[in-house]
VOBA-1610 file (N, C-alpha, C; in pm, whole numbers, padded with zeros to 5 digits, always signed):
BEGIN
Unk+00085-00119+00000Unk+00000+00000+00000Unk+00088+00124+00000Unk+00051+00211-00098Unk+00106+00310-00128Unk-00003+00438-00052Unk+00107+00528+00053Unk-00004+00628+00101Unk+00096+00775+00045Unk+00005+00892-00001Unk+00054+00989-00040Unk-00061+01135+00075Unk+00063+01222+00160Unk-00032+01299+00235Unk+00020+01420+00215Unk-00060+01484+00144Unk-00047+01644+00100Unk-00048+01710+00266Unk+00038+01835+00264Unk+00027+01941+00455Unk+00112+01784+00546Unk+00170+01689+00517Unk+00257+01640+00606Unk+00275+01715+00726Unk+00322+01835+00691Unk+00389+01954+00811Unk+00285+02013+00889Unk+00140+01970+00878Unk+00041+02030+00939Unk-00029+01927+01041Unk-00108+01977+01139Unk-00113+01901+01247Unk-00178+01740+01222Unk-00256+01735+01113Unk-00373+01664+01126Unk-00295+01558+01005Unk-00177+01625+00943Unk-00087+01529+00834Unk+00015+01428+00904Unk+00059+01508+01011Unk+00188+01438+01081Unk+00090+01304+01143Unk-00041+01368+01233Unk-00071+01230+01313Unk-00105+01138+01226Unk-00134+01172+01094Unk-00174+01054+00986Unk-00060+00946+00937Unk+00021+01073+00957Unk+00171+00980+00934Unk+00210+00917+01036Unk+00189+00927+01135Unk+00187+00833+01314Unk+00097+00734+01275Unk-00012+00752+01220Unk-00057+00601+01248Unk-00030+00502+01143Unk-00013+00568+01020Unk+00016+00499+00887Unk+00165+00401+00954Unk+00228+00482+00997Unk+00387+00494+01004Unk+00330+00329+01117Unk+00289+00367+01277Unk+00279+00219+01334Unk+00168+00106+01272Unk+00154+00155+01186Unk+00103-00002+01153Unk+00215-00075+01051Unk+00296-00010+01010Unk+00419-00068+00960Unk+00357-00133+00806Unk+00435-00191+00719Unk+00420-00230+00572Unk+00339-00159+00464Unk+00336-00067+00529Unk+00300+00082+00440Unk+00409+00195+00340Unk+00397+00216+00284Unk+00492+00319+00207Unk+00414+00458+00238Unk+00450+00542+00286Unk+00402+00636+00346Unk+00548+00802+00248Unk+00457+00833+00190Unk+00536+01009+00131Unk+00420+01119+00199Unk+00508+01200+00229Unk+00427+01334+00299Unk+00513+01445+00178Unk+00425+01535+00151Unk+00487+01667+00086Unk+00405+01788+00230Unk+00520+01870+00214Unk+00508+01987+00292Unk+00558+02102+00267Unk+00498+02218+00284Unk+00534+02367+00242Unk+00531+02413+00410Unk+00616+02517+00442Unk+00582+02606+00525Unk+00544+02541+00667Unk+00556+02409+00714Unk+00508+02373+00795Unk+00473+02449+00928Unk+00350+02376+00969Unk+00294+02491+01077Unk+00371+02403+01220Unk+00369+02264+01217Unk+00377+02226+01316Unk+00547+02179+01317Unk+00641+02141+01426Unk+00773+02077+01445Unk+00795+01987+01354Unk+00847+01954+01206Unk+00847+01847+01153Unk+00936+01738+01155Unk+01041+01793+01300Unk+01138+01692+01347Unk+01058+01585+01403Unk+00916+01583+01414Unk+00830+01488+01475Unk+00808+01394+01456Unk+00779+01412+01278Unk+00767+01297+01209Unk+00891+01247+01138Unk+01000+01288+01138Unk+01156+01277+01085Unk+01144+01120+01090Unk+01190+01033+00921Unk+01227+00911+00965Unk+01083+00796+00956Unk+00973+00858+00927Unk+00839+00817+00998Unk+00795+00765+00797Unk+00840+00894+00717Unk+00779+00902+00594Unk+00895+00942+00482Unk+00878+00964+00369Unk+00972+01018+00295Unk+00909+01163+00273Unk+00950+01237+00302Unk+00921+01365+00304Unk+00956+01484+00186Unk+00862+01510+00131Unk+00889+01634+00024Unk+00888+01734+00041Unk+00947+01819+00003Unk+00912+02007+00045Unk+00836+02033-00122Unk+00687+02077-00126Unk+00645+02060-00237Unk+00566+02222-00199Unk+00498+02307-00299Unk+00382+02366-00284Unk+00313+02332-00377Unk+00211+02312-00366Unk+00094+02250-00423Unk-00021+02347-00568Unk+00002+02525-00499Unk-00013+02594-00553Unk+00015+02538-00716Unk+00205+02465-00740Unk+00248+02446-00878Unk+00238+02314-00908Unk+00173+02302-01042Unk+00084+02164-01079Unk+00243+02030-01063Unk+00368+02138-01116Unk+00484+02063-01207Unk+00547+01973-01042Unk+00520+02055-00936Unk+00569+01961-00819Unk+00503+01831-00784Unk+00367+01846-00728Unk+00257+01754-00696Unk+00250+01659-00803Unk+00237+01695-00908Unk+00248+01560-01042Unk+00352+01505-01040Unk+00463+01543-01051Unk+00572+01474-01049Unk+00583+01362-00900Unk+00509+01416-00803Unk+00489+01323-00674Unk+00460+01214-00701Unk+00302+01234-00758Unk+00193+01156-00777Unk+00222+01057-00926Unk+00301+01103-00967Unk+00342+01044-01116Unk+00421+00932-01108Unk+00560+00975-01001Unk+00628+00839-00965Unk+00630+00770-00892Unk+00503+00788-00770Unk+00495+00754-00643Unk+00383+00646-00663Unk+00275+00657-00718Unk+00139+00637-00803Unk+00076+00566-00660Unk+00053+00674-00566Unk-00033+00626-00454Unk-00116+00572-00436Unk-00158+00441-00381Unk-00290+00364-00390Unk-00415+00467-00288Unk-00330+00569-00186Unk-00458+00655-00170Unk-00386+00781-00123Unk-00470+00894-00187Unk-00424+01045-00210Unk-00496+01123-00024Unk-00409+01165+00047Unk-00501+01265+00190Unk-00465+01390+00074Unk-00552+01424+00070Unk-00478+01595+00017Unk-00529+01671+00127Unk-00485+01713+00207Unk-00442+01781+00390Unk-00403+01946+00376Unk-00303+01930+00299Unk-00237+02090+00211Unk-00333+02211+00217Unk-00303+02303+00302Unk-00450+02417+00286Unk-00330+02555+00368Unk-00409+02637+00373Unk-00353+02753+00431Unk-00553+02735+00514Unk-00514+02696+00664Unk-00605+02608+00704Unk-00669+02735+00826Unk-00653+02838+00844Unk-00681+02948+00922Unk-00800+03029+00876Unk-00902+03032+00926Unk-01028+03192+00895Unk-00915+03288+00892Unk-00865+03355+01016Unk-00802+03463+01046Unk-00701+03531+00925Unk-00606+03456+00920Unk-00530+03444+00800Unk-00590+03467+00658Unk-00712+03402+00638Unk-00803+03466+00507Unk-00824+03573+00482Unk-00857+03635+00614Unk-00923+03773+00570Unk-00754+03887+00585Unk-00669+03807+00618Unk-00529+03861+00599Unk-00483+03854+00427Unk-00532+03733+00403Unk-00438+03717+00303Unk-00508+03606+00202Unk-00640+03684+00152Unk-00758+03654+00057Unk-00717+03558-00081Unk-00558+03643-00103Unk-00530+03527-00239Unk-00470+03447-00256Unk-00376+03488-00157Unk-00316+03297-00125Unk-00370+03225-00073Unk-00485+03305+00017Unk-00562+03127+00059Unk-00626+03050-00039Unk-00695+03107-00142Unk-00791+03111-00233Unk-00677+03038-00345Unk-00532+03067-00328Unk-00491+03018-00441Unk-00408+02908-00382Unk-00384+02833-00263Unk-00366+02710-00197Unk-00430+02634-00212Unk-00555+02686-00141Unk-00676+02580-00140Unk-00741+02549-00262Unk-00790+02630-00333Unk-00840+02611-00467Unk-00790+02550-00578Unk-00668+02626-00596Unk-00595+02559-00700Unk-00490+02437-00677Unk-00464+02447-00563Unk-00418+02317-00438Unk-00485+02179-00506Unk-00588+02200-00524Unk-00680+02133-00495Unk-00681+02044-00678Unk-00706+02183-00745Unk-00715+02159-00890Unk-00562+02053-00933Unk-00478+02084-00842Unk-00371+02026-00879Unk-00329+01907-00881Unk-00378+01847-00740Unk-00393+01750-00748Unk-00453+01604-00795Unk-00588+01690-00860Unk-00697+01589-00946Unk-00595+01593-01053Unk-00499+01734-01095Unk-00516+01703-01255Unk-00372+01624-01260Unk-00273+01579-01155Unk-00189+01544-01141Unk-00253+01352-01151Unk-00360+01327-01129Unk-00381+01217-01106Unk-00378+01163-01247Unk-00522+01274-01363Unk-00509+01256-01474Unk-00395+01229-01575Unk-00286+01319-01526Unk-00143+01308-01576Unk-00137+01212-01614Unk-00105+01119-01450Unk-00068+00988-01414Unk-00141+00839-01497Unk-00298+00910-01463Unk-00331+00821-01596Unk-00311+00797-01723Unk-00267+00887-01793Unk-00203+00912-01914Unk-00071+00840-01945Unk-00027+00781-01820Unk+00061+00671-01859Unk+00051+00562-01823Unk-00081+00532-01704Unk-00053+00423-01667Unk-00289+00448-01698Unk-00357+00411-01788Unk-00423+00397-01781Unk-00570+00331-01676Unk-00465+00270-01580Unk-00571+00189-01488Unk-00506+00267-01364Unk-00446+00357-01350Unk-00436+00451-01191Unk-00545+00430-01186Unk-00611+00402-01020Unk-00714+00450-00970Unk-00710+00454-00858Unk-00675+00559-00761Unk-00634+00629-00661Unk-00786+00628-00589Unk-00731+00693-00453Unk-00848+00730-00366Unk-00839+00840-00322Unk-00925+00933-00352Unk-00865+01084-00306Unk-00967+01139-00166Unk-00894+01151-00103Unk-00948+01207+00039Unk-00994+01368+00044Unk-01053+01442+00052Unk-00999+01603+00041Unk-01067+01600+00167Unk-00984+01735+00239Unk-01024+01775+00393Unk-01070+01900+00371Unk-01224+01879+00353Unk-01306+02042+00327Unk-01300+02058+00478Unk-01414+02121+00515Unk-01450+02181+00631Unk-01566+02169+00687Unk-01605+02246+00787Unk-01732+02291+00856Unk-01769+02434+00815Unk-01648+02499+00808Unk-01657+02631+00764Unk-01774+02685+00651Unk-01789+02611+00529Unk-01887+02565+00474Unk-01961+02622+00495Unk-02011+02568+00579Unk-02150+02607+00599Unk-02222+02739+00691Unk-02067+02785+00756Unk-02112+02932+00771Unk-02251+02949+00884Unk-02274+03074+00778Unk-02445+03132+00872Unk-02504+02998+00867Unk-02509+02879+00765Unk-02625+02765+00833Unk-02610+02721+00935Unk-02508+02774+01035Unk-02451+02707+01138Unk-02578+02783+01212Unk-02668+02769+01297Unk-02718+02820+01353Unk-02814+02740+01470Unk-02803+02762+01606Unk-02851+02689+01668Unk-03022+02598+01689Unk-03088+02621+01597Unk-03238+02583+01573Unk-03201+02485+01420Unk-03066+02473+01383Unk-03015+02373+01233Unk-02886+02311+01291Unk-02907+02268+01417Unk-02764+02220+01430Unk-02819+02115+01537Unk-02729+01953+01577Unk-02625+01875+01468Unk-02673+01941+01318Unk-02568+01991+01210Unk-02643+02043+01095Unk-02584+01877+01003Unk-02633+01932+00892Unk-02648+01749+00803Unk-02561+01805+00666Unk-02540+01693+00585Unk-02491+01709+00490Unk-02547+01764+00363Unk-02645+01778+00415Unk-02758+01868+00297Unk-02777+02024+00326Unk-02763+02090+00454Unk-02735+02268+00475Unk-02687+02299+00341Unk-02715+02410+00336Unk-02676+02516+00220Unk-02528+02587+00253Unk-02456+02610+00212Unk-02314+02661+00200Unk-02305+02802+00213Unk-02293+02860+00328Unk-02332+03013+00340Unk-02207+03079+00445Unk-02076+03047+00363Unk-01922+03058+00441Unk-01937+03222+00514Unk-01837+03214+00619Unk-01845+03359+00659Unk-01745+03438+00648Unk-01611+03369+00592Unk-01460+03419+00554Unk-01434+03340+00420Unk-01328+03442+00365Unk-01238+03359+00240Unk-01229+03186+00271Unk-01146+03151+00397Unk-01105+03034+00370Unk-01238+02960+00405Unk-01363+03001+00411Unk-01514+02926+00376Unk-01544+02886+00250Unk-01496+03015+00223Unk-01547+03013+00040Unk-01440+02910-00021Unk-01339+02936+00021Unk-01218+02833-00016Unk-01233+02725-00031Unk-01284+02639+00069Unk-01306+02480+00130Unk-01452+02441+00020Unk-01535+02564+00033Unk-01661+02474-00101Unk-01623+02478-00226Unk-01493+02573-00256Unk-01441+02552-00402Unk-01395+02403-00388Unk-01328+02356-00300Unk-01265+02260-00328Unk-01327+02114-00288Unk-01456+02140-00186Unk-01541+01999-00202Unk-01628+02009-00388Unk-01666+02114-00388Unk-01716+02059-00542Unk-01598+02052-00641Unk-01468+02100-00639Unk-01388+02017-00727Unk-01383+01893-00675Unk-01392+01888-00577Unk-01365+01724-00596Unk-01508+01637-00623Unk-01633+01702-00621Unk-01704+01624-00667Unk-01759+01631-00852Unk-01702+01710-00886Unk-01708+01749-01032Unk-01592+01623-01103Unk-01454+01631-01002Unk-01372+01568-01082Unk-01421+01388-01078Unk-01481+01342-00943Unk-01579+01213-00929Unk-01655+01247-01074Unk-01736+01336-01111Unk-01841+01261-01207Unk-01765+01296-01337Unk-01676+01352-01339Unk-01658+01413-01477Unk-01503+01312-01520Unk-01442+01249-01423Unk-01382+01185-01463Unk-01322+01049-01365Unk-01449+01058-01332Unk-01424+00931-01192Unk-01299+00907-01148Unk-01256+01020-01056Unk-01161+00949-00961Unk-01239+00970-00802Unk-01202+00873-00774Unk-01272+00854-00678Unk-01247+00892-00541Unk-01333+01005-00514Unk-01305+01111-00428Unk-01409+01076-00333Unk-01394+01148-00177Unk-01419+01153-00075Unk-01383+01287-00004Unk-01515+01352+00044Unk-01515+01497+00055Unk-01551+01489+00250Unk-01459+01526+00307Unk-01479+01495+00466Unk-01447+01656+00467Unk-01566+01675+00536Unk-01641+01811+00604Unk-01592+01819+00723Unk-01455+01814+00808Unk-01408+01842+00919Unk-01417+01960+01015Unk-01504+01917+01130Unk-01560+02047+01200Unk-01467+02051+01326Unk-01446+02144+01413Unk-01351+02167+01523Unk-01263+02015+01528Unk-01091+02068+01512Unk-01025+01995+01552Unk-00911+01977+01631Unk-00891+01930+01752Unk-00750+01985+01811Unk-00669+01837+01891Unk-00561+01903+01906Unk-00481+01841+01973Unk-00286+01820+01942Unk-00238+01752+02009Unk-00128+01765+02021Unk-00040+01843+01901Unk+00033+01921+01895Unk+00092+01966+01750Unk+00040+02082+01684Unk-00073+02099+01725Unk-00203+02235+01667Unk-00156+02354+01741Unk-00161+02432+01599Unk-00133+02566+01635Unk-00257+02696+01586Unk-00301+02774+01662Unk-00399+02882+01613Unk-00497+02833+01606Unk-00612+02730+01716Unk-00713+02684+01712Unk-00763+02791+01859Unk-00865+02770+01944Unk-00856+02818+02023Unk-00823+02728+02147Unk-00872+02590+02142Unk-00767+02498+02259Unk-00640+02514+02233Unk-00524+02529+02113Unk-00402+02518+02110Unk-00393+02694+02181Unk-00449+02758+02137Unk-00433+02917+02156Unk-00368+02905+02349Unk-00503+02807+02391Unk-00520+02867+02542Unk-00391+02752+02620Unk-00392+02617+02560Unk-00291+02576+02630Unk-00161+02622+02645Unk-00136+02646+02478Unk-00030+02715+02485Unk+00028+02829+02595Unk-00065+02923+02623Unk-00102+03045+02724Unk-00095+03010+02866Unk-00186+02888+02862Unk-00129+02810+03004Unk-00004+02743+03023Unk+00058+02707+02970Unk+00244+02638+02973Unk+00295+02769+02981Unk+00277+02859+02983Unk+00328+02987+03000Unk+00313+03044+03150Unk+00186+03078+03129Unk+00155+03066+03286Unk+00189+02955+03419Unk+00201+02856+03323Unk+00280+02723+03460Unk+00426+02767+03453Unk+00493+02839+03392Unk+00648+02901+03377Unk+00656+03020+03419Unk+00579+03083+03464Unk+00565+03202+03524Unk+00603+03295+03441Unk+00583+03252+03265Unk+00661+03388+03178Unk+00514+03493+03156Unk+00397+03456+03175Unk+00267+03528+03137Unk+00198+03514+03254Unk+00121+03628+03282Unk+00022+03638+03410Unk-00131+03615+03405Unk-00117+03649+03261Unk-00323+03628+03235Unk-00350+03602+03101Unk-00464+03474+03105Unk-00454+03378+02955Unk-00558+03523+02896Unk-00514+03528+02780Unk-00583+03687+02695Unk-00694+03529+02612Unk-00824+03629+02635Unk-00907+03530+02558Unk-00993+03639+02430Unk-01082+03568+02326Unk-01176+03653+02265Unk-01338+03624+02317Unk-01409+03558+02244Unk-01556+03557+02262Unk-01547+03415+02368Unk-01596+03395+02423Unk-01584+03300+02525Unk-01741+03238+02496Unk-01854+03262+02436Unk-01990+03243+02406Unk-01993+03139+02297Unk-01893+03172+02202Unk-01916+03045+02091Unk-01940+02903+02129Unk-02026+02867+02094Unk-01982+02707+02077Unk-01964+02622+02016Unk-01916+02481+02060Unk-01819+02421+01961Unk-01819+02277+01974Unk-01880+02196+01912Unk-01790+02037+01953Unk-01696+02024+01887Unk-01598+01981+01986Unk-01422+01978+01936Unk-01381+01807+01903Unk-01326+01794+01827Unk-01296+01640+01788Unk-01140+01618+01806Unk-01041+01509+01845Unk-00954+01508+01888Unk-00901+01461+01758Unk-00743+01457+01742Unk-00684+01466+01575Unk-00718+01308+01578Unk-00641+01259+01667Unk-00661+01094+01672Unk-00771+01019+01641Unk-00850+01123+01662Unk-01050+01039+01614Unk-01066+01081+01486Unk-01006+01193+01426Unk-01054+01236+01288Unk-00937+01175+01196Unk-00822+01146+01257Unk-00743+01057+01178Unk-00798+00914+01126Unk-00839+00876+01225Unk-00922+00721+01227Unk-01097+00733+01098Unk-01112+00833+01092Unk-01223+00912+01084Unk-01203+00916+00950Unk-01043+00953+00861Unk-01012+00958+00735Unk-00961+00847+00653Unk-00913+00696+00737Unk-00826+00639+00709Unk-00967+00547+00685Unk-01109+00546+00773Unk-01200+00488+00764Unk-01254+00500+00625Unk-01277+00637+00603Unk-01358+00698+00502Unk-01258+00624+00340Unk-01193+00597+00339Unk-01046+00610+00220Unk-01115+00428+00221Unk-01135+00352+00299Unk-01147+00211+00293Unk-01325+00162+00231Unk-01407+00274+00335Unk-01566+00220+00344Unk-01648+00341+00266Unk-01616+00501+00249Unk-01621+00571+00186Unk-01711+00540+00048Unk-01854+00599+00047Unk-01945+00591-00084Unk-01839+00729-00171Unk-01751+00655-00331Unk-01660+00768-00381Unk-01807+00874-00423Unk-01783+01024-00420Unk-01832+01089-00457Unk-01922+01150-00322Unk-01879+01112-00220Unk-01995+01144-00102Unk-01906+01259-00036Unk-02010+01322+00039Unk-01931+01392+00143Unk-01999+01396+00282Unk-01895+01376+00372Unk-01885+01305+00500Unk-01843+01416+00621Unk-02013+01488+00692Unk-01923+01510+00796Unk-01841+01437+00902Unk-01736+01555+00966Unk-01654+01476+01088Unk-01660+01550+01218Unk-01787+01509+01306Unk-01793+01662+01405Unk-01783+01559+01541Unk-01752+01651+01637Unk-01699+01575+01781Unk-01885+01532+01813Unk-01892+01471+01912Unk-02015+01441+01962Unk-02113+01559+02089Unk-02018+01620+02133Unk-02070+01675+02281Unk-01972+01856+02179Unk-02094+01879+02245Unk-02058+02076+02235Unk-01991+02139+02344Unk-01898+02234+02344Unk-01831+02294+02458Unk-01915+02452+02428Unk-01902+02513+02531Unk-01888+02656+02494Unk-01731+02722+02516Unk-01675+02787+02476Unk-01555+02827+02499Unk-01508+02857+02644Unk-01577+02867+02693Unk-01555+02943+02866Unk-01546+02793+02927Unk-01596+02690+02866Unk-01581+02562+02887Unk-01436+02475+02932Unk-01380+02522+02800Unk-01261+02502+02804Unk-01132+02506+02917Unk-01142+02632+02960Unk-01062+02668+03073Unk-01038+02580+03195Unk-01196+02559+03275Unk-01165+02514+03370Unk-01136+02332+03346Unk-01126+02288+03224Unk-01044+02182+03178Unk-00938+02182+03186Unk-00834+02354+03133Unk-00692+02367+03143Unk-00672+02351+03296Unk-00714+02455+03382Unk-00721+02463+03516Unk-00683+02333+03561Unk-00767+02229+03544Unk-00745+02068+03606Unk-00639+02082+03594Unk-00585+02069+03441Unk-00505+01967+03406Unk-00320+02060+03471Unk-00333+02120+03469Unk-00211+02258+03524Unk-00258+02287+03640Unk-00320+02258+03681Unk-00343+02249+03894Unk-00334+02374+03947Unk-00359+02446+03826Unk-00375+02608+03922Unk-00498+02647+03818Unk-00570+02763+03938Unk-00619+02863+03822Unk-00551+02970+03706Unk-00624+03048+03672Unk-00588+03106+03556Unk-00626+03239+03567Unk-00576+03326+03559Unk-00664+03469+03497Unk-00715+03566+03381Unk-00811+03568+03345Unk-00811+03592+03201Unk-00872+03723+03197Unk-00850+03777+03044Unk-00869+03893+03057Unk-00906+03912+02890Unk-01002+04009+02839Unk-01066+04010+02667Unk-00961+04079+02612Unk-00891+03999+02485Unk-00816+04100+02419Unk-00930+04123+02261Unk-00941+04275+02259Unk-01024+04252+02120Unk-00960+04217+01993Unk-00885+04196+01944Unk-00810+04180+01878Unk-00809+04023+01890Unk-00858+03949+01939Unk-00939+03846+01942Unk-01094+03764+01891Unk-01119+03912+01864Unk-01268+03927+01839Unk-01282+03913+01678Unk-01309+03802+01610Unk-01364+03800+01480Unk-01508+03891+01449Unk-01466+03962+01334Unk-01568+04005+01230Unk-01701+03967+01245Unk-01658+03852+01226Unk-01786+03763+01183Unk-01748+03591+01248Unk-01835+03536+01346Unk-01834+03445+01409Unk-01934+03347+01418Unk-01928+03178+01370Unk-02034+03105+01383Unk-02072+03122+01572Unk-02206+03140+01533Unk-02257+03123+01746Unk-02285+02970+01758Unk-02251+02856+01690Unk-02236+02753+01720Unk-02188+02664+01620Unk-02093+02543+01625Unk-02086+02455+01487Unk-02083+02296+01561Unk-02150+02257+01517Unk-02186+02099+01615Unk-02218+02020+01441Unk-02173+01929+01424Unk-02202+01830+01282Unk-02281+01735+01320Unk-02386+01697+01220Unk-02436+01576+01297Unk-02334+01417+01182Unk-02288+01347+01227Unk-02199+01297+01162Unk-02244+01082+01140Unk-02388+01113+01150Unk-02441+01004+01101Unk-02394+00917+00955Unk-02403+00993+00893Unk-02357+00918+00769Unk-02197+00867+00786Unk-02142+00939+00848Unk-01993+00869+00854Unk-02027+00766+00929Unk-02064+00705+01081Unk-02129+00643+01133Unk-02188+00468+01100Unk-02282+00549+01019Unk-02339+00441+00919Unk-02297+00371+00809Unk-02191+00475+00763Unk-02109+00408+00612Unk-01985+00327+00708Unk-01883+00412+00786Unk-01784+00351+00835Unk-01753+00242+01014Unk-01864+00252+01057Unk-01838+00238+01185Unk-01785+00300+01296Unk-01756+00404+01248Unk-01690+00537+01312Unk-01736+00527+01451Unk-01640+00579+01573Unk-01668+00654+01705Unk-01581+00690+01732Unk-01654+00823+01841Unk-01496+00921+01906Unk-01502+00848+02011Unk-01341+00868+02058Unk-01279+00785+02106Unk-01169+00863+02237Unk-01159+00979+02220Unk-01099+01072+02286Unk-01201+01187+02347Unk-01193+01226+02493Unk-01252+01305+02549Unk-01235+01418+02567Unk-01253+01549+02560Unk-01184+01681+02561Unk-01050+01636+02683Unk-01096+01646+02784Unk-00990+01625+02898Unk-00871+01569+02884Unk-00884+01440+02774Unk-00790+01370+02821Unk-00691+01460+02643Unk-00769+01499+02557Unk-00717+01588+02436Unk-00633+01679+02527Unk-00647+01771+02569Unk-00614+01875+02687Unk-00519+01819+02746Unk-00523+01725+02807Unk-00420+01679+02884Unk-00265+01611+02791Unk-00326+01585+02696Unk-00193+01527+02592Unk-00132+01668+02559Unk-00239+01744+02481Unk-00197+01897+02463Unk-00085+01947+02561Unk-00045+01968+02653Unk-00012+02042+02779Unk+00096+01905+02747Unk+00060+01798+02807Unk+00192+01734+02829Unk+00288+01777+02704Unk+00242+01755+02609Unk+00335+01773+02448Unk+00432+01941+02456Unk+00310+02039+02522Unk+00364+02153+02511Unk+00527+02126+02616Unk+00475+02087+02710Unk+00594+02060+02810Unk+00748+02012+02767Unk+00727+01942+02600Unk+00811+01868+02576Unk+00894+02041+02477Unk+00809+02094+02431Unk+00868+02179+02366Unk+00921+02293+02450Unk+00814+02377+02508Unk+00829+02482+02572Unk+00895+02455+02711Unk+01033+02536+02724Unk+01130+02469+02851Unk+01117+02602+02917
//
């Protein structure tokens, strides 16, 4: 088995490469740009590319000599915040990211006529935006697409490329709608935001965790369940479907804290930085994630607490 994982260097690529990597008799390639997370992590784990995806001539050439029996394409400039920073590179990561990789497959067929890959793409929740709304939520795979930032609009360009490139030239794609995700390695979520803030505060270098809207809410899914969650979908996966991936239980953000609190044995003091404060904010995103469920056998498997608690230990390993 041949595995190919676009964003290697990103949180939700490396743990894919952790589990690919222990189950052993796998061929496992990661390409990575810019990595967000330590990629001494996975050192040794995969064969590793420095690729951007943005250019068709890198990713094909991957996919051309590698001829993966299944495609994660992971690769995103994966931030809201950052969108409304920086509207055309997200738009031209994700989008054409995206384009690149289908047409890299086609390439591939062009010499080897019977490629037939499995392509994973990691849309979002984002998606769905304003349908996020608490009187439509668990929301379903049928909501209307009503993003509230660039990298919203981003993620539905690239679930309907991938379902255009399913009918228009059957490769067989799998569109996983990934809603809140965190844990060990994650950077710029708001659990990575606050642990981080707390390993600080257990070092005595910061006095008060700076928070934004504390009202949102959220079910958070741990990487380890949505890893299991993708590797499922790639095996049992209807090609051409799309699959939410949402935690089971909702937090509200103010939630969160006295989880850190446990787990770092002190309190905390917090204080609103606005500059925290998004534009524009879902007031809730909860998935209802039946169809994954039903197609794969799926369950979460990790509890915020004990997510939190790996979080913090991991930070410990970095932050001295």
């Amino acid at each position: 088995m041949k595995i190919l994982i676009t964003g290697a260097g990103g949180m939700v690529g490396s743990h894919m490469i952790d589990h690919y990597h222990a189950e052993g008799e796998v061929s496992i390639t990661g390409t990575f740009f810019r990595p967000t997370t330590d990629i001494t992590d996975i050192a040794g784990k995969a064969t590793l590319k420095e690729v951007d995806v943005r250019y068709l001539h890198g990713i094909a050439q991957v996919i051309m000599e590698e001829r993966p029996d299944k495609i994660f394409h992971l690769g995103a400039q994966s931030y809201p915040t950052v969108s409304w920073e920086r509207p055309q590179e997200t738009m031209d990561i994700n989008v054409n990211g995206t384009v690149n990789v289908f047409e890299s497959v086609k390439l591939a067929r062009k010499q080897s006529p019977d490629y037939d890959p499995v392509v994973v793409v990691a849309c979002s929740s984002a998606q769905y935006g304003a349908s996020l709304t608490p009187e439509n939520v668990p929301i379903t795979e049928d909501a209307a697409f009503m993003p509230l930032h660039p990298y919203g609009v981003s993620k539905v360009a690239q679930d309907l490329l991938s379902y255009q490139y399913f009918r228009s030239d059957g490769i067989r794609s799998i569109r996983a709608r990934i809603f809140n995700t965190t844990g060990p390695r994650k950077a710029n979520d708001v659990v990575a935001d606050f642990t981080h803030r707390a390993r600080l505060i257990e070092l005595g270098r910061l006095q008060k965790m700076r928070v934004g809207n504390l009202q949102t809410k959220r079910a958070i899914t741990d990487v380890r369940d949505l890893v299991q969650a993708l590797v499922l979908l790639s095996d049992k996966g209807h090609w051409g479907e799309a699959y939410n991936i949402s935690g089971n239980k909702v937090y509200t953000i103010a939630e969160i804290i006295p989880l850190i609190e446990e787990v770092i044995g002190r309190g905390v003091e917090i204080e609103t930085d606005p500059k925290l404060l998004r534009p524009t904010d879902e007031p809730i995103i909860y998935g209802d994630s039946s169809r994954l469920k039903a197609h794969t056998g799926w369950e979460q498997q990790y509890d915020l607490r004990t997510t939190i608690t790996d979080m913090v230990d991991y930070l410990r390993t970095k932050i001295l």
